[in-house]
Structures are given as structure tokens and as C-alpha cells.
N, C-alpha and C positions, 0 to 999 in steps of 0.2 A: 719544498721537496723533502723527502722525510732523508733520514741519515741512510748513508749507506754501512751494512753490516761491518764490525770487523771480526777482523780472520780472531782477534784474542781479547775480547771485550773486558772493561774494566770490571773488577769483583762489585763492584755497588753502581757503578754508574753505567750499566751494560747498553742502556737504551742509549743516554747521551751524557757527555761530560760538556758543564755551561763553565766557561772563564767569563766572571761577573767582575766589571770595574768598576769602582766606588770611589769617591772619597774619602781621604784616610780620616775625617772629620765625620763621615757617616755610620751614623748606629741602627736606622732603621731598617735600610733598602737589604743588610744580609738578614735579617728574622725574617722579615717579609716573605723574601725569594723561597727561603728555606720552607716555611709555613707551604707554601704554594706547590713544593716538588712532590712530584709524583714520584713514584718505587721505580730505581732504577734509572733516573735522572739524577747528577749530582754537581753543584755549586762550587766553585774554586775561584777564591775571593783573590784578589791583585787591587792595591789599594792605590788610587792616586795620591800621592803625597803633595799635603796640601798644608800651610799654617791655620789653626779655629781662628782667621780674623776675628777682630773684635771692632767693636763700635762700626757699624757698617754703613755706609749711604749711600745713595743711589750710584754716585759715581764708583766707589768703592767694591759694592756688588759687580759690577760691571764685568769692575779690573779683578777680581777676584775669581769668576767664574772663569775666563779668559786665562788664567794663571793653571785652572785643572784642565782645562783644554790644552793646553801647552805639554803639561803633565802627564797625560795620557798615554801618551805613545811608550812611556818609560812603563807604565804599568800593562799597555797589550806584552810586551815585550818578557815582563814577567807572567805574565797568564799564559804563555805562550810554551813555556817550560813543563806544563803538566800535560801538553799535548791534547786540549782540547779540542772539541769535535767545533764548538761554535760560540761566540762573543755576542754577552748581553751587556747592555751600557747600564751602570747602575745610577746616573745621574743626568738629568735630565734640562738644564738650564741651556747648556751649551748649544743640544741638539736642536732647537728653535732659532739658532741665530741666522739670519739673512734669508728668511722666509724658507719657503722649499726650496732652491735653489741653492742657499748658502748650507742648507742640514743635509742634503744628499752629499756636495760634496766634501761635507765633514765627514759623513759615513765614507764614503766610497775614502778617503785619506787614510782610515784604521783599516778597510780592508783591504788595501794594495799595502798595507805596512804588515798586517798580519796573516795575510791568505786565506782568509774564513769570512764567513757571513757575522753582521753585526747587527743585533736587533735594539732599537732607542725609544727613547720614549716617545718622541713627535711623530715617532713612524707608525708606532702604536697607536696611540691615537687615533688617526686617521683608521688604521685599520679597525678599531673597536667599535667607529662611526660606523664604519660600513656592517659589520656585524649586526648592530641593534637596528639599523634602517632609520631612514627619514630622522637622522638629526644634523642641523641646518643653522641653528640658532644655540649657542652656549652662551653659559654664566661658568668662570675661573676663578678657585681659590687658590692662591701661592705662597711661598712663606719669602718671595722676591722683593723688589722693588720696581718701581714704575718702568723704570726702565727695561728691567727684563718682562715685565708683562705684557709692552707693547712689545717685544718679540715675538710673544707668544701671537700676539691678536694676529700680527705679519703672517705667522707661519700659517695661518688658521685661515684667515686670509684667502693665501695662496690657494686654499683646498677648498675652496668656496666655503666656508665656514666662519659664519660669525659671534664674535665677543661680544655680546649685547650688555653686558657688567663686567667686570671682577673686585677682586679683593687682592691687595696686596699686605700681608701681614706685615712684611718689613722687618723680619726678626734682625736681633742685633748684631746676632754671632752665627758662625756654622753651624757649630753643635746647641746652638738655642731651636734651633728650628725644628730637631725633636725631643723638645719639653714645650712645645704646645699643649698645653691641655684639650683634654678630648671635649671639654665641656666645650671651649672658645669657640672650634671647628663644629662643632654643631651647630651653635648661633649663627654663624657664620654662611653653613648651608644652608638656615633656613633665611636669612639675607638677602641672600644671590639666588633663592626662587621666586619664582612668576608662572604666568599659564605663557609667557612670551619667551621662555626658552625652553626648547627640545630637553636637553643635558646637564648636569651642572659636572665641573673636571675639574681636579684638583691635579697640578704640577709641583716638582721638589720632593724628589725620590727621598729626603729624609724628615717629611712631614709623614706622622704616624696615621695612615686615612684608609687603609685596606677593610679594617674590620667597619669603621664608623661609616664608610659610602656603602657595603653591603647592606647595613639596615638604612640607612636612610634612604635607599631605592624601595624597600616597601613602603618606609611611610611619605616620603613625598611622589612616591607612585610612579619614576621616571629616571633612566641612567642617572647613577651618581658615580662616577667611572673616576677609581683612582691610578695615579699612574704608574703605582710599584706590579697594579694588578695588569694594567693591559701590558706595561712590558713585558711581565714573565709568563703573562698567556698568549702575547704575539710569542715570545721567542720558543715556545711549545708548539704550536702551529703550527710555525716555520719550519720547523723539524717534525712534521707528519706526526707529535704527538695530541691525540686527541681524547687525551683523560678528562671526566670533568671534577674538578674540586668542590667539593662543599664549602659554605661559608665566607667566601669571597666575594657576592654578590653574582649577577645573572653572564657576567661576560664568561667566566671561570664553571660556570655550570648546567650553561644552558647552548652553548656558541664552540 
């Protein structure tokens, strides 16, 4: 539903004000957002505070992501100070856990704490599916561990959507996982293609993948949908904003 007017709009953010929450460990997800805002839309960052774990493993990742979910609510609570019109989740690991069922009522938990719509990444998703049409079958790059990627598959799952591959990168640290090199994630997507998946989707809002999935949907001919991009074009959407962005790939300029 698009916003409704107010009586004394912000000087720069007149269409919509977004409280984006991140981890305080995160450097990608605010350029991204920022890259993506149209005129008249404006970003108001609330960081989850979080320790850059180090040496990371599967069970560790776990307990780690589990610690900014906890976190969270401290940071709606600061986003909540600049009187934003609506809540975009700038991290994306959490929102998959216990399939659809367990991520709605993680959502539905920040909107009865903060009284606003929240738009996440898994919700995204789903919704970007449905925009391109007929896709059925995905291959996943993450910068997780095994563990969180079969979350992922569960959520995907649930939406009749299947994980036919992934890639788990397994970075060591928080802030390792944007110093990926662009080259790695290139290899990477050409990896996890086949003619036997629809999609390929990259999750871990601080893997740097907005610009590198935009091209690599021409040359591998097929969504390459990242997910700093369907968040901040669901949560456009969601608010009856229908600008299309150049440069983001086809979700952002064609949908």
C-alpha cells in the first residue's frame, strides 16, 4: 500500500523515510541501499551491535547470528527515534530461520515492537520470484555455513522452491565477508549454473553482489538476484514506490 501523505513531509525524504537495520559489523548493505534510493526516499541507519567474531564455524555462525537477532529490537528502538514511515531489515541470515513459519513470526515480533511494516530479505525473495515468473528451481551463493544454508533450502522449501546446489563460502570473520573479491563470486556463479536451475541467488546482505549479479543476468542469460537488490526494491514496492533504477539488474528496472 503506498504511504499515506503527511501533513509536513521531510526536506529530503518527502516520498518515504526507511529505518534500515544492519549490523554494526556491516559495510556493504548501507552503500547498496543508498546506490538504489530514488529522489525523495531517505536511509536512516540503526546499527545492531554486534562483536566482528572471529574464527567462525558452523556452530559458531549459528550462535552468532542468533546474538543480532536478539540485538535487534534495541536497534528498531533506535530507528524508531527519527520517526520513520517504514522498517527495512538490512541482514538477512536470521530472516530464514524455521522455514516460513519461523521468518513471519520473526517479522510479525519487530512489527508489534515497532508499529510499522518490515520488509527482509526471505520475504524478498519470494516476492522477486514471483515478479520474474516460472522460477522453481535455484542454485545459492552465501558467505554462511552449512548450517545456515540449510535454512535457507527449509525457507525455500516452504515456498515450493527448490535448492538444487549452493555454495557456502564459510568466511571467517563478519567483516571478511565483505573483502570477497569480485573475481571469487564470479567463479563462483559460474559454478552453481546449469540449464537445471531457473535462478541463481545470492544471500548475506554484506556480500558485495548488487553490481556483479546485474551483469552476470546478461551473460548467463537468467535471474542472478541479489539480495541487498530485492530487499530495497521489495521495500519500494511495498510503499507504492515504482521508480525503476538503472544498473541493478532487471528486478530494479524492469518489475
Amino acid at each position: 500500500m503506498p504511504l499515506m501523505a503527511r501533513p509536513n513531509p521531510d526536506a529530503q525524504g518527502y516520498r518515504a523515510l526507511f529505518g534500515v537495520l544492519g549490523p554494526s559489523t556491516n559495510t556493504i548493505v548501507q552503500p547498496d541501499f543508498d546506490g538504489m534510493r530514488p529522489v525523495g526516499v531517505t536511509n536512516h541507519y540503526s546499527r545492531i551491535v554486534v562483536d566482528d567474531a572471529q574464527a567462525i564455524s558452523d556452530d559458531s555462525f549459528m550462535a552468532g547470528t542468533l546474538e543480532i537477532s536478539r540485538n535487534t529490537l534495541a536497534a528498531v528502538r533506535g530507528a524508531l527515534t527519527c520517526n520513520p514511515d517504514f522498517l527495512v531489515m538490512g541482514m538477512s541470515a536470521v530472516t530464514f530461520y524455521g522455514g516460513a513459519e519461523g521468518a513471519q513470526k520473526w517479522r510479525d515480533n519487530i512489527e508489534a515492537e515497532a508499529g510499522l511494516k518490515l520488509c527482509t530479505g526471505s520475504q524478498s525473495l519470494i516476492e522477486a520470484f514471483n515478479a520474474y515468473g516460472n522460477i522453481r528451481r535455484i542454485a545459492v551463493i552465501s558467505p554462511y555455513y552449512p548450517s545456515a544454508n540449510a535454512q535457507v533450502a527449509h525457507f525455500m522449501a516452504d515456498h515450493g522452491i527448490e535448492v538444487v546446489r549452493d555454495i557456502c563460502l564459510q568466511c571467517p570473520s563478519w567483516t571478511s565477508i565483505a573483502q570477497v573479491p569480485t573475481a571469487t563470486l564470479r567463479d563462483q556463479l559460474h559454478a552453481l549454473d546449469g540449464d537445471d536451475v531457473d535462478a541463481i541467488v545470492q544471500v548475506g546482505t554484506n556480500l558485495s553482489m548488487t553490481r556483479l549479479a546485474a551483469a552476470a543476468e546478461m551473460y548467463l542469460g537468467k535471474p542472478v538476484i541479489a539480495i541487498n537488490t530485492a530487499t530495497y526494491w521489495n521495500a519500494l514496492r511495498m510503499n507504492g514506490i515504482t521508480d525503476k533504477v538503472a544498473g541493478f539488474g532487471r528486478l530494479l528496472e524492469e518489475f
